[in-house]
N, C-alpha and C positions, 0 to 999 in steps of 0.2 A: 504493500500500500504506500507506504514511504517511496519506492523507487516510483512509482506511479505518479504520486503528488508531483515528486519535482520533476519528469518530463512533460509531465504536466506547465507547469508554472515555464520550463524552458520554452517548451514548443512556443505557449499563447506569447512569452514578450517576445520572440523571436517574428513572429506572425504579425504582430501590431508596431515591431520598431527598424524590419529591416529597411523601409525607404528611408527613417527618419538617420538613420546609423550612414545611412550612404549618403545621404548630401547632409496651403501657397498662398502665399500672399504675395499679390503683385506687387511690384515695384514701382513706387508713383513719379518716381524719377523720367522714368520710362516713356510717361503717357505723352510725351511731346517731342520722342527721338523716331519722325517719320521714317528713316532711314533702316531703320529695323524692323522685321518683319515681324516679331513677337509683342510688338508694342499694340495691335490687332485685338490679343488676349483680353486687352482691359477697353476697345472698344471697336467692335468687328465693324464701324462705318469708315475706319480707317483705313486706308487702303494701302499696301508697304511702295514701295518708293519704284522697287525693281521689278519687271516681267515677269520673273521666275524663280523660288526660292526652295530651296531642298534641304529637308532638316533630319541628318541621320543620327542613330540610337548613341546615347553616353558622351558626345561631341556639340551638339546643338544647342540644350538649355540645361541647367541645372539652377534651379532657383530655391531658395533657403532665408528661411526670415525663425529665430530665435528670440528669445528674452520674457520679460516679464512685465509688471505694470507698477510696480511698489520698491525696489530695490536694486543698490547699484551696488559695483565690489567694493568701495569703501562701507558698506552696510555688513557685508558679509565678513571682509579681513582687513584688517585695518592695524596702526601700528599699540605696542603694548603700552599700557598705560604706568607701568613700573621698570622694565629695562629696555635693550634696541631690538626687538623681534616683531615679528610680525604674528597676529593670533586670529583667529575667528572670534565669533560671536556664543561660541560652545565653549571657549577658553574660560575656566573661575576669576581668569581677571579680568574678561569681561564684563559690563555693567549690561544686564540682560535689558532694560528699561530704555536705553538707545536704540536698539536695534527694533523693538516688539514699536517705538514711537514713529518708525518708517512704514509698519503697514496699515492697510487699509481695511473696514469691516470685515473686506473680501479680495481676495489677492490672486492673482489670472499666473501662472506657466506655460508656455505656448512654444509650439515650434511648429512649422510650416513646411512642406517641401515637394516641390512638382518638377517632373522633368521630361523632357519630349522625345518618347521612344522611335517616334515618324512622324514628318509633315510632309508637304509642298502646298504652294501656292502659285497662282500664275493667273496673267489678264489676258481678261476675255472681250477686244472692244469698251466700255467705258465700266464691264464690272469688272472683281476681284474673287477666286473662286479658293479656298484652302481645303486641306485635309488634315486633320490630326490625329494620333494616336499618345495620349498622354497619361502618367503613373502621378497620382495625388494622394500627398496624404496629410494628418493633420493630428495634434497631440495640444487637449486643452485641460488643463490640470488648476482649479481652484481650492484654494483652503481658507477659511477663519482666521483672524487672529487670536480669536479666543485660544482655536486650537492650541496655536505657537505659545501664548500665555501661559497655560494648563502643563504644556513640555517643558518651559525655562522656568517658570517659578513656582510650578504645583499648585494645587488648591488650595493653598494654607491662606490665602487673603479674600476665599470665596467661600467661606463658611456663612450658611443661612442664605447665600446666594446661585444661582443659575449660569453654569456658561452656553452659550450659544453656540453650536456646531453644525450649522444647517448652510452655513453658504461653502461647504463640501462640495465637487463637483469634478467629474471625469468625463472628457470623452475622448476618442481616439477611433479615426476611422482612414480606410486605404481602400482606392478604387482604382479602374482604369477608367478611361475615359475618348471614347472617340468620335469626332467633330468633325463636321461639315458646314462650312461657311461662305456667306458670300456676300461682298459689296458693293454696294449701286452712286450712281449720284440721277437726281432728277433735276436736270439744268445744270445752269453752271455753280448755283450756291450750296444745293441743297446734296446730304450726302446720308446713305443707310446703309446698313450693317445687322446680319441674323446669321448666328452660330446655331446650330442644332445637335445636341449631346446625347449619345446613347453610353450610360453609365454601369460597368459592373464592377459592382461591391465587395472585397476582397476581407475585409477584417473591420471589422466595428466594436465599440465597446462603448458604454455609455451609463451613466448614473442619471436613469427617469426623474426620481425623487431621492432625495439622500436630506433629510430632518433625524437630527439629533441633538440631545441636548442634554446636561448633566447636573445636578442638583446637588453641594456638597450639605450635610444637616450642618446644622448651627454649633451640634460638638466636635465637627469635622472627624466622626469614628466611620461615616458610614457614607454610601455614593447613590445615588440614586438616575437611572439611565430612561431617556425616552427617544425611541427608537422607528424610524418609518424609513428603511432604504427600498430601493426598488433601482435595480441595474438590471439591465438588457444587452446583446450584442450577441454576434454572429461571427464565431471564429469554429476553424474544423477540428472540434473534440466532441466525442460522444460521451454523456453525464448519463449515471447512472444513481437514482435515488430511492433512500427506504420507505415505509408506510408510512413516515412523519416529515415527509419532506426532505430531509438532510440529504448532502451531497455524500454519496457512498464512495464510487467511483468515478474517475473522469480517466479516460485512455484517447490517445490519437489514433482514430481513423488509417492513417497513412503506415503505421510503424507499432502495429499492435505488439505489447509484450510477450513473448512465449510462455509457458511454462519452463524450469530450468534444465538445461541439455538441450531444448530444441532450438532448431535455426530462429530467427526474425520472420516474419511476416511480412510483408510488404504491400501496399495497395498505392500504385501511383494513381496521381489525380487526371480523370478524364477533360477530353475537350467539353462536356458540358458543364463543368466545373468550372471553367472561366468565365460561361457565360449565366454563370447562376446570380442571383441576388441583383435582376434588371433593375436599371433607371433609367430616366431622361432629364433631359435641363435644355436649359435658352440662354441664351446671351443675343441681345439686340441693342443698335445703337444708333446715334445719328451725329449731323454736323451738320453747321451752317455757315456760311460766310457772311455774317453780319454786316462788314465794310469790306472794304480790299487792306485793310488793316489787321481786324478784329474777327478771327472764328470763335463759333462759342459750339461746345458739344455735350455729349450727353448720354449713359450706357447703362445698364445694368446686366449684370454678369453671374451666374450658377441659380437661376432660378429654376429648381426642379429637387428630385428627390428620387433615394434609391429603397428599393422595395427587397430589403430583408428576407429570406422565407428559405436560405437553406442554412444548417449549421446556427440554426438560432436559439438563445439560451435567456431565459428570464426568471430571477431569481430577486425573492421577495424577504424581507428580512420586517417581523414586528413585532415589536414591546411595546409595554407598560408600567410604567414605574417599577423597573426595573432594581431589587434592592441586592446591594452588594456591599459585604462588612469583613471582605478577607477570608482568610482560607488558613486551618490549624497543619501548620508543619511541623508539629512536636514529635508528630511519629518518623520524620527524616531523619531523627537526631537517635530512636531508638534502638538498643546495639538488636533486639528481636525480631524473629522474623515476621515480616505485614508485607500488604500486598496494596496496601493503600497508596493514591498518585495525587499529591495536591492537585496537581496540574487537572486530573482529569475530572477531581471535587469539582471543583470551576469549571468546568466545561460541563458538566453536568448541571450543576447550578443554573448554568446562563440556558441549556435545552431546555428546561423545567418554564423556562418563565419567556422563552421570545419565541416565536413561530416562522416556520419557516414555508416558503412556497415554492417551488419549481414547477415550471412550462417550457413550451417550445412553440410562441405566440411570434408569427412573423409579424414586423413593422415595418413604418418608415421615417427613415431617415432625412431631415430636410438641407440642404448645402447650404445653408444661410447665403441670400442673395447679397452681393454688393452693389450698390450705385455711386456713380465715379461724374462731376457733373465739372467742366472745366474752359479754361478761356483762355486764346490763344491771342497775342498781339502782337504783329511784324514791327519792329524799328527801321529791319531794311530787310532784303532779299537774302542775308545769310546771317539775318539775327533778331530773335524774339523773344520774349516775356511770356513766360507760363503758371496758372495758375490751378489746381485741382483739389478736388474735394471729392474724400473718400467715406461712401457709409458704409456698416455690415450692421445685417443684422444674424445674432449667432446665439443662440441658447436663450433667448427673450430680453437681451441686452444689446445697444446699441453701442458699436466702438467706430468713432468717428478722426478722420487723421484729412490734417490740409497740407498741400505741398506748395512750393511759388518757386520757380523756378526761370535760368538764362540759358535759353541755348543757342547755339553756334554751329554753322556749316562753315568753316571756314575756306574750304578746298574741298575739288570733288572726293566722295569716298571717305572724307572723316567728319563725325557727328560730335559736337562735345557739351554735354549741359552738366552745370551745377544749382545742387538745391538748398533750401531748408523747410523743413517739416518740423509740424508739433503733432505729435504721433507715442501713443501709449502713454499720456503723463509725462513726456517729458518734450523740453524747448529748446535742446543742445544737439539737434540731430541735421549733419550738414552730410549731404550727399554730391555724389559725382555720378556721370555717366559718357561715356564712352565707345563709341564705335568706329573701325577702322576697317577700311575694303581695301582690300590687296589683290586685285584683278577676281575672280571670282571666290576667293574667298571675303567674309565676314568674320571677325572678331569683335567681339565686344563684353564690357562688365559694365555693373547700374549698381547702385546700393543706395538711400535713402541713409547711412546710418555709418556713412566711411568715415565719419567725426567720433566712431568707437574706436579705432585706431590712434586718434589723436587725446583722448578723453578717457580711455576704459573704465577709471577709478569709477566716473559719474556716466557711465552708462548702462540703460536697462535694456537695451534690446539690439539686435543686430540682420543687416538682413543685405543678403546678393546673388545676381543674376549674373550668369555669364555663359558663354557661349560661344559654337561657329555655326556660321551658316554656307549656306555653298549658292551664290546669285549671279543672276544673268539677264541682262538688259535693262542696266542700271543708268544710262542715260536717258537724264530727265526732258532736255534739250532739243536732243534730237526723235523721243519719243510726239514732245509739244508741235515739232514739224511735223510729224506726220500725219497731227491729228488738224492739219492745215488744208485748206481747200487749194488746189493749183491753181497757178494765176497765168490765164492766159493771156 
């Protein structure tokens, strides 16, 4: 049972962290470097620069956005307050009351990361038509500061009081994703953009409801628990439970354990395996030419949802004043023979008094849509002023980031803009971006957050795009002649 548990526990984080271990949040740097063809991603009315663009697997994009919303490495290590070392926040020389005054009721972990297994794109007359094949995945990890309080200073200051452990919160999901898109212009000002996504769902995991909350009595002898979690998700292990609910067994599918002497098992995953666990999504956008100065645009991006229903696992956990007063370890200490396990006192204890549920109830999953709404203003023909505004909405909470942004064509084939953003609670966040065409090749990086390089002490989050492309028929010039009437 033991070897069980932990290939257990290996398989599922290997299953939900291998994209995140190899390298999405776009990059809002981006949204004004016409000359790239992924710049499309955050508003398909955009149309890339070149005829023709080809985007091969592990060479093309790799994009990566990390960090948090409450704390920066001077929060975490910092120098000692007694000799020349450097300590954390878990150090006894630590002042625990610093660190717990940086966070927030509710504190966000995040990391982001999408990369593009296959595209091309190419013009067709006055539209723009792509293809994609893209790996997304996504890691949102919320906690209390109660929590953090209850860890560094214990309960001894909440006696006769309640701490709050209900802005708890986990999700973590991995799809692929492939897209068909195309953009139009109607006249000379007017310009549109529809991506069409068909989504399959590879690992999910998710905390539905997670309320908790802890009562110390007023003699601080005794704890009192109230409990309502409810997690969900879809990863390939088969549970196996008794007549009271509880999780008996859990084994992989793929790599059954034997009995001892015999070979392994083995069950590889079929082709309808990839296509298990459908969605769809949209992304639609537009642009306008306001003056011959001034574009102003307009997108919204992953509006859809993936539909759950193979390898799916819901599991309900609930109490009621839950009473907990310790556990007699006198018999550890006895030279006689017992058979008695504190450990398992208490786990006895806590079956007696919480309930438990298991199902295998498909859902779904929603991508939390973003809207990206921004304005573009020429100084001259190879330099402009950019501005954008980024919404998401993601778990019933709105996280909102604006960029402002210079960019620059200075010579054919290199694109160069610099930004700043106020983005995650913080105001220190200066970006660059980057593109360079070297006959059909593309290279390029964008980061919102290359002021973490310069800053790390005061920084909470991090995030970059980079990549190659392979383009052809990147004159814009002789493109605008052709779309010229002959003058006889």
């Amino acid at each position: 049972m033991i070897k069980k548990a932990k290939r257990l526990l290996i398989f599922v984080l290997f299953s939900l962290t291998i994209p995140l271990v190899s390298s999405a949040q776009e990059t809002n740097t981006m949204y004004f470097m016409p000359r790239l063809p992924q710049m499309s991603f955050m508003n398909p009315a955009f149309q890339p620069e070149c005829n023709f663009y080809l985007s091969l697997p592990g060479v093309s994009e790799v994009n990566l956005n990390l960090g948090n919303n409450s704390l920066t490495y001077n929060d975490v290590i910092f120098d000692s307050p007694v000799n020349d070392s450097l300590i954390t926040f878990l150090h006894p020389q630590a002042d625990p009351s610093n660190f717990l005054s940086q966070l927030n009721p509710s504190n966000d972990l995040f990391t982001e990361f999408s990369t593009n297994i296959f595209g091309f794109g190419f013009r067709a007359g006055p539209g723009y038509f792509t293809f994609h094949v893209k790996e997304r995945s996504e890691l949102n990890f919320s906690y209390p500061k109660d929590f953090m309080t209850f860890l560094l200073e214990g309960n001894q200051q909440m006696q006769g009081q309640t701490m709050d452990f209900n802005h708890f919160n986990l999700f973590t999901n991995h799809h692929l994703e492939y897209s068909l898109g195309y953009a139009g212009k109607v006249g000379d000002k007017l310009g549109f953009g529809v991506r069409l996504k068909y989504l399959n769902g590879l690992a999910n995991l998710q905390s539905e409801e997670f309320d908790l909350q802890m009562y110390t009595s007023a003699s601080g002898d005794s704890l009192a628990l109230n409990t309502n979690i409810d997690m969900r998700g879809s990863v390939p292990v088969e549970v196996a439970t008794d007549s009271l609910g509880f999780i008996e067994e859990v084994s992989d599918p793929f790599h059954s354990i034997p009995e001892e002497g015999e070979p392994p098992e083995e069950t590889e995953p079929t082709l309808s395996d990839l296509f298990a666990n459908p969605g769809i999504a949209l992304d639609f956008g537009v642009s306008y030419q306001l003056t011959d100065q001034l574009e102003i645009s307009a997108s919204v991006t992953d509006l859809g949802f993936i539909n759950y229903n193979k390898d799916v696992h819901n599991y309900t956990i609930h109490g009621e004043d839950i009473a907990f007063t310790g556990v007699d370890v006198s018999s550890e200490f006895d030279d006689g023979e017992n058979n008695f396990d504190p450990a398992q006192q208490m786990a006895d204890s806590l079956k007696e008094q919480i309930q438990f549920s298991y199902a295998e109830n498909q859902f779904l999953h929603f991508l939390g849509p973003r809207i990206y709404v921004g304005g573009n203003y020429s100084l001259s023909d190879r330099v402009d002023l950019g501005l954008v505004s980024r919404t998401r909405f993601f778990g019933g909470e709105v996280k909102q980031s604006f960029t402002l942004s210079a960019n620059t064509r200075p010579i054919r084939g290199v694109s160069f803009s610099a930004s700043y953003s106020v983005m995650n609670r913080a105001y220190n966040n200066l970006g660059l971006g980057l593109g360079l065409r070297l006959g059909p090749f593309q290279v390029y990086t964008v980061s919102d957050v290359l002021s973490a390089g310069l800053w790390p002490e005061n920084t909470r989050a991090f995030n970059l795009r980079f990549g190659l492309n392979f383009v052809f028929g990147c004159n814009r010039e002789k493109r605008l002649l052709d779309d010229q009437p002959m003058i006889r």
